[in-house]
ZAMARGU-4260 file (C-alpha; in steps of 0.2 Angstrom, whole numbers, plus 5000, padded with zeros to 4 digits):
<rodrens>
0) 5000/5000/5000 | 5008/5017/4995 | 5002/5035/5004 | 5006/5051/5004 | 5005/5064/5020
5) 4997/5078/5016 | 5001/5095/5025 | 4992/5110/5031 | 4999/5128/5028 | 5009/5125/5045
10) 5018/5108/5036 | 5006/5099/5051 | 5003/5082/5045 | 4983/5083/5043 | 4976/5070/5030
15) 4984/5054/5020 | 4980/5053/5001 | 4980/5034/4997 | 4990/5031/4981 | 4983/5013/4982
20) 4968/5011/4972 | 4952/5011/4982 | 4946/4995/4975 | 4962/4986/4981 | 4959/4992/4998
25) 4960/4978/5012 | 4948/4983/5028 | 4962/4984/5041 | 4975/4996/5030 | 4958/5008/5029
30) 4954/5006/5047 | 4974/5006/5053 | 4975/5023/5045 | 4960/5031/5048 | 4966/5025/5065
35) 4984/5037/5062 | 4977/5051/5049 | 4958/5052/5053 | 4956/5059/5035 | 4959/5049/5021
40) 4958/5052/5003 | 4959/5044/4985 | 4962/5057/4971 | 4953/5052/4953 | 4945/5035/4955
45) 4938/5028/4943 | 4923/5018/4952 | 4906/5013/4949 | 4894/5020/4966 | 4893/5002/4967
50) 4912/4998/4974 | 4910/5013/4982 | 4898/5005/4993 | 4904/4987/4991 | 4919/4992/5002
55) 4912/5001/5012 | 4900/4987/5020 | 4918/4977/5024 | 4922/4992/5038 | 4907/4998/5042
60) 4887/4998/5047 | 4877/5006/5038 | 4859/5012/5039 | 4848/5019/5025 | 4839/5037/5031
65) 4822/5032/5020 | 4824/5051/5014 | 4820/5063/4997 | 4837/5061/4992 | 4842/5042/4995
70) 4849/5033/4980 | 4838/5021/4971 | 4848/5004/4969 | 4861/5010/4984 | 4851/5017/4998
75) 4867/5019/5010 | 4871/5034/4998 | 4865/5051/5003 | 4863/5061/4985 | 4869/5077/4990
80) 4866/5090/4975 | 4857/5103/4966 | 4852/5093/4953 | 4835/5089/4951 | 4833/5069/4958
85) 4814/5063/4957 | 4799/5066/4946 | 4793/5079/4958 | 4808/5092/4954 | 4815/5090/4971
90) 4836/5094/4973 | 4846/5082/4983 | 4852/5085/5002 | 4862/5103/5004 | 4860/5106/4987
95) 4871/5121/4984 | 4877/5137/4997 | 4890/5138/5008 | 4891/5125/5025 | 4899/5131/5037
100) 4908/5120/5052 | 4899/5102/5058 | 4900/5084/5058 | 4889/5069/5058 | 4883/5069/5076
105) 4876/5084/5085 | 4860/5079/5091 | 4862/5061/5088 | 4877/5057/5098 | 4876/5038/5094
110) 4876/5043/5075 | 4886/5035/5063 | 4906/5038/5065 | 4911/5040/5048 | 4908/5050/5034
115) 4912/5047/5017 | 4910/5059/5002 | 4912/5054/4984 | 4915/5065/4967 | 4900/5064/4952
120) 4899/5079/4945 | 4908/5095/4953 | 4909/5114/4946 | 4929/5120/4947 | 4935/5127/4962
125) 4923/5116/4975 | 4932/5115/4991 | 4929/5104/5005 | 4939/5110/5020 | 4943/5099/5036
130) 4952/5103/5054 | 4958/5087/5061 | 4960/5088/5082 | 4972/5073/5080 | 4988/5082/5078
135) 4980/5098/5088 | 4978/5085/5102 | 4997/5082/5100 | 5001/5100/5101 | 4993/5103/5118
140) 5003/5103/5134 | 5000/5089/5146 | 4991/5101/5158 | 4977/5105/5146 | 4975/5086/5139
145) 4971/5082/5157 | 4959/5095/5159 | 4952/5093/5143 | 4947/5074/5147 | 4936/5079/5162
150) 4927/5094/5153 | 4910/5094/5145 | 4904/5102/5131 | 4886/5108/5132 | 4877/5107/5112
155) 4861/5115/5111 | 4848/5120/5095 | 4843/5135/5101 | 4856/5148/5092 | 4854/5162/5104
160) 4861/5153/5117 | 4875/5148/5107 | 4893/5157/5108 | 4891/5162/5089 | 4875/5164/5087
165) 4874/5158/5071 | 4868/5145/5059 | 4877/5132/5046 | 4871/5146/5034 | 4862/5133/5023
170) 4843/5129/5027 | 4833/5114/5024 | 4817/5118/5017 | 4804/5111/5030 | 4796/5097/5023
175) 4812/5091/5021 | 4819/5099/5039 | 4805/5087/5047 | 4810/5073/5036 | 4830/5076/5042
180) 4824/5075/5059 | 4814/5061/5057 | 4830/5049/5050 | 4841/5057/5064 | 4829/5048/5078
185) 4829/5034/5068 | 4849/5032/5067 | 4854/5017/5078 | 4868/5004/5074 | 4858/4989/5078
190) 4847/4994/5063 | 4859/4994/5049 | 4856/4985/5036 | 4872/4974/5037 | 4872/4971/5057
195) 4881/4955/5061 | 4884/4958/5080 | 4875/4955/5096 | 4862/4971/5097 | 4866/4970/5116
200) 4883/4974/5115 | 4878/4993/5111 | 4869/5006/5120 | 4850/5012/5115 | 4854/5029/5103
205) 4849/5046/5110 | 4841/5060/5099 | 4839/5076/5109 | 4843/5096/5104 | 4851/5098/5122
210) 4866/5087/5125 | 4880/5087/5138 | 4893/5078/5130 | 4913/5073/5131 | 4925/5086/5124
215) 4938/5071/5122 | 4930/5056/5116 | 4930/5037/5121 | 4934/5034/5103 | 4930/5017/5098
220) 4947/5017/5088 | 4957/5022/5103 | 4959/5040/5094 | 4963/5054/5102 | 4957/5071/5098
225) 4942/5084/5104 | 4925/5082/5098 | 4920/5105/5093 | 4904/5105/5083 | 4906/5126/5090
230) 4893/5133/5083 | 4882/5123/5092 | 4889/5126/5108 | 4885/5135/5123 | 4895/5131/5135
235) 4910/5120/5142 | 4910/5114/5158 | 4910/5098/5173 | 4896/5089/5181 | 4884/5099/5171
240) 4889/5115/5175 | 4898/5128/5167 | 4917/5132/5170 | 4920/5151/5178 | 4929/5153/5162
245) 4921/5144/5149 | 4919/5156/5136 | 4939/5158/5137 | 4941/5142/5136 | 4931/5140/5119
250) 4940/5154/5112 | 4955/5148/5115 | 4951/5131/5104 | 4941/5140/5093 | 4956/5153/5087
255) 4969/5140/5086 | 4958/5123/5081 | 4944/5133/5069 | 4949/5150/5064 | 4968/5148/5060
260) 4973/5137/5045 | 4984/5128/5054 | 4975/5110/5056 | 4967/5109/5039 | 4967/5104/5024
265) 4958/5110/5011 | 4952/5098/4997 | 4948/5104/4975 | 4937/5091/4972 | 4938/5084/4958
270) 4928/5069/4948 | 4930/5051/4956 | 4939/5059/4972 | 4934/5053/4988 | 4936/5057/5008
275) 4935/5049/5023 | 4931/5058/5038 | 4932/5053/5055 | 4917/5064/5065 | 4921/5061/5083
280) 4940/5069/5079 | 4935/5083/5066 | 4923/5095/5057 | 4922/5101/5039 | 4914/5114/5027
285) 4909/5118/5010 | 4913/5134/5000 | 4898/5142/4991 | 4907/5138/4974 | 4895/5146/4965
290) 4893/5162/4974 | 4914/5162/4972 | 4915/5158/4954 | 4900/5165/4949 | 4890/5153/4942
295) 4871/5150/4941 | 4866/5134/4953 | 4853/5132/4941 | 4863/5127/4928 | 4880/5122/4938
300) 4875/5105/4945 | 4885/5096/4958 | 4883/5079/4963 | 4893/5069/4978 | 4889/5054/4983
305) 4888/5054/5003 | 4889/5040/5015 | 4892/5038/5035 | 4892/5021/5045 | 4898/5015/5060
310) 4913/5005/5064 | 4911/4986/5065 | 4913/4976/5080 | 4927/4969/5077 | 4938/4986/5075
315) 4932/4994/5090 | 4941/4993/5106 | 4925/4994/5115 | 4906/4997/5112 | 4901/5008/5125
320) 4896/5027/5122 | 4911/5038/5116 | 4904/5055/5117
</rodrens>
């Protein structure tokens, strides 16, 4: 198997690009390097959505949402564009605008772990931007690691409570908001399609818009690194309540893990491309490429193929909660 690091603009090691061929993967390279990058990426493959899939299933659980914007023949696929996808005229999910900083979990903490994105159709200059808390975990000194692993961070959906006060910037219509919310309650690992494992072995999934939950995961890879979704946070604190100086305390993650360069990496999508992202260890966003290159989403499509599961059993140092 051949990689290659790939840098931030600090030269901080904050992805891998995988010069292997995605359909020569084996399941314990992916899963040994998701364990040491957290990010990984294959540049230009030339895949049917089927493979895309297919290897997937080897690593992971995965659970169809039942939504709008589902693939036909490969439910696990989230359709996430402005194309038009059914007979009603309806786009897919996010289908084009800016998407500020998030991840997969939020107000399912017991959501799926992983998320994949695949390149159909993409206009020039579409960037997907990731911060990886791996190596920022690395860079703390030993004084705050221990602090960080006893503090909480307190996640809530209503945004004037929140330190920024704002939203992701793109918003779901409603019908579709109610049909978003709907598939997040539903999201459990015991009900994916391709469970093998004893349903026992893992706890019953929550789904609540006001969550107390770890700043340092129990990752179920052993990985270390912070778990920020910051724009939907209020607070930080212990034993549900908050520190004296919390808000300094998310400032002071927030300028060096969020707002400076220096743990991202920034990826050009191009067709057949495809990133991993771990979501307990990181959070992503998505230029408004056609805002930036002004171009007319109406006639611009772009089309990713977009998948999340969970890691199977046998992977995981344990099965208990993480966050």
């Amino acid at each position: 198997m051949k990689i290659k690091e790939l840098k931030s603009s600090a030269n901080i090691t904050v992805a891998v690009e995988i010069l292997t061929p995605y359909i020569d993967m084996q399941p314990q390279d992916f899963i040994d390097l998701v364990k040491e990058y957290g990010v990984l990426v294959w540049k230009k493959q030339d895949i049917t959505t089927k493979q895309y899939v297919d290897f997937q299933k080897q690593i992971g659980y995965h659970q169809p949402a039942e939504m709008w914007c589902n693939h036909p023949e490969h439910p696990e696929v989230f359709r996430v564009t402005n194309e038009k996808i059914n007979k009603h005229g309806d786009e897919g999910l996010f289908s084009h605008g800016e998407l500020d900083w998030h991840c997969n979990l939020g107000f399912t903490p017991d959501s799926e772990e992983m998320v994949g994105l695949r390149a159909v159709t993409v206009p020039h200059g579409s960037i997907t931007s990731y911060t990886n808390s791996m190596p920022y975990w690395k860079d703390l000194t030993t004084e705050d690691r221990e602090c960080f692993k006893k503090y909480y961070i307190h996640l809530t959906s209503d945004i004037d409570s929140t330190y920024e006060k704002k939203l992701l910037h793109y918003m779901l219509p409603v019908a579709e908001k109610s049909d978003f919310d709907k598939q997040r309650k539903s999201r459990s690992i015991q009900n994916a399609i391709n469970f093998d494992d004893d349903p026992n072995k893992y706890p019953e999934p929550r789904f609540t818009k006001d969550n107390y939950l770890r700043l340092h995961p129990q990752h179920p890879l052993g990985m270390e690194g912070i778990y920020f979704p910051h724009l939907n946070m209020c607070d930080i604190g212990m034993d549900n309540k908050p520190l004296d100086n919390h808000k300094h305390v998310y400032e002071s993650i927030r300028n060096v893990y969020i707002d400076d360069d220096k743990y991202h990496y920034h990826h050009e999508w191009n067709v057949g491309d495809i990133v991993f992202a771990d979501q307990f260890t990181g959070v992503h966003r998505r230029n408004n490429v056609w805002q930036e290159q002004g171009l007319d989403p109406e006639t611009t499509p772009r089309y990713l193929e977009r998948t999340a599961f969970w890691y199977k059993g046998q992977y995981r140092k344990h099965t208990k909660r993480c966050l």
